[in-house]
MARLUMTOR-471436 format. One record per atom (N, C-alpha, C): residue in three letters; y, x, z. Coordinates in steps of 0.05 Angstrom, whole numbers, plus 5000, padded with zeros to 4 digits. Atoms other than C-alpha are relative to their C-alpha. Layout:
AlaYXZ...
END
This chain:
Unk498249795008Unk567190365871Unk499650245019Unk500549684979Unk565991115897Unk503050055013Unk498349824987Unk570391385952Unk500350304993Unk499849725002Unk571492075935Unk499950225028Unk499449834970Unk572992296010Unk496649925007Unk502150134989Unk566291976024Unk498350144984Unk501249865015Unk562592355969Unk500650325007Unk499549734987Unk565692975988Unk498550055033Unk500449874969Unk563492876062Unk495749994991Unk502950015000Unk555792676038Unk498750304988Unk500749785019Unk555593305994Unk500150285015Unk501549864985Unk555993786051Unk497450025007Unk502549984988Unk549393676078Unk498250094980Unk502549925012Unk542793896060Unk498649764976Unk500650225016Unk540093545996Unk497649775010Unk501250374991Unk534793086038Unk501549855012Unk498250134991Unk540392956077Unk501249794991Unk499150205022Unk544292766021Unk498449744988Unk501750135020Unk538592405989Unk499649695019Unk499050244985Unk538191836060Unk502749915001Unk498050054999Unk545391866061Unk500849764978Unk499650265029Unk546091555985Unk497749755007Unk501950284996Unk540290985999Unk501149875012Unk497850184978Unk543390786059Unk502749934993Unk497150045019Unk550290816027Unk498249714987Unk501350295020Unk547190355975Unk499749755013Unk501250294978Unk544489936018Unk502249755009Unk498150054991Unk550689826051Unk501749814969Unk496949955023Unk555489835983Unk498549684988Unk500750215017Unk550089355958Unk500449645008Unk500550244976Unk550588816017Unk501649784988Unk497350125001Unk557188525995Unk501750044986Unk498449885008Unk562388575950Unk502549965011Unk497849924990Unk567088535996Unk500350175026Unk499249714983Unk565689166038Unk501350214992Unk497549745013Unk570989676043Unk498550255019Unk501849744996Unk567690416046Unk502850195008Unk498049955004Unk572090896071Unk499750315025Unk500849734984Unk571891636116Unk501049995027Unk498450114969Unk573491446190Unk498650235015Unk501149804976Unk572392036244Unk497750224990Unk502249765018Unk568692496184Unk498049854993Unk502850185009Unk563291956173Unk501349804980Unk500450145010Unk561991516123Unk500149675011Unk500550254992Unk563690786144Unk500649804985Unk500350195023Unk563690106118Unk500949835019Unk499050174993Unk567489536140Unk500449654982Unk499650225014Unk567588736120Unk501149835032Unk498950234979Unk571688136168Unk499650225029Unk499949844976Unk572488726220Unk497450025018Unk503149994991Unk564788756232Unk498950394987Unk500249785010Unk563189536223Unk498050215000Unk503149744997Unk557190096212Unk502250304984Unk499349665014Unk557890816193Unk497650184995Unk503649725003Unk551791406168Unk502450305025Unk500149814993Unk552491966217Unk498350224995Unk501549785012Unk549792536170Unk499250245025Unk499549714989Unk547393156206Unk497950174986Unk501249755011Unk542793756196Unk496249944985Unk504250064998Unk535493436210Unk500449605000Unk499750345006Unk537492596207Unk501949904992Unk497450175005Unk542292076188Unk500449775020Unk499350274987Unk544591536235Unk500849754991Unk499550305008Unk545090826217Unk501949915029Unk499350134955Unk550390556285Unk502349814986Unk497650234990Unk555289926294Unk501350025017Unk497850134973Unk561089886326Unk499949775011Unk499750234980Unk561289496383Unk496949844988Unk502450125006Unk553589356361Unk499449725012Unk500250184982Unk552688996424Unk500549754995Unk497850395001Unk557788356404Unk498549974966Unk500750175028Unk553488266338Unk497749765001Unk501750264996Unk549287566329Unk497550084986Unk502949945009Unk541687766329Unk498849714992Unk502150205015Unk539387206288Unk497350024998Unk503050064993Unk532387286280Unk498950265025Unk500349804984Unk532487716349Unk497650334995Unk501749845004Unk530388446315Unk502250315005Unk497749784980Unk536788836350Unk498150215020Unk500049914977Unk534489356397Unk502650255013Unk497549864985Unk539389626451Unk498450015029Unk499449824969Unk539090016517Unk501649845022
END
């Protein structure tokens, strides 16, 4: 189901912008049907069992990031972190 606040915030950007933003969206929307999509801090985020990502659109990339990345279980160890 489309967010509307979430469509409104992707539709600022520049249309390649837009154009990673929706894939990744997808990507996300497609994972699970029980992720809830929803506009947290102007970004796009996605939430399931309080486990959480967000797209950070901007001018020249998009961001893929996890909250609290760190505390997630790298199963087949392909995480990288700093």
């Amino acid at each position: 189901m489309s967010n509307k606040f979430v469509e409104e915030c992707i539709s600022q950007f520049p249309e390649h912008i837009q154009e990673i933003t929706y894939s990744l969206r997808r990507l996300a929307l497609d994972s699970t049907d029980q992720l809830k999509e929803e506009l947290k801090w102007g970004m796009p985020s996605y939430a399931v069992n309080k486990k959480n990502c967000y797209l950070q659109p901007s001018k020249k990339h998009v961001n893929l990031s996890f909250y609290k990345g760190t505390q997630l279980e790298d199963i087949k160890p392909i995480y990288l972190s700093n």
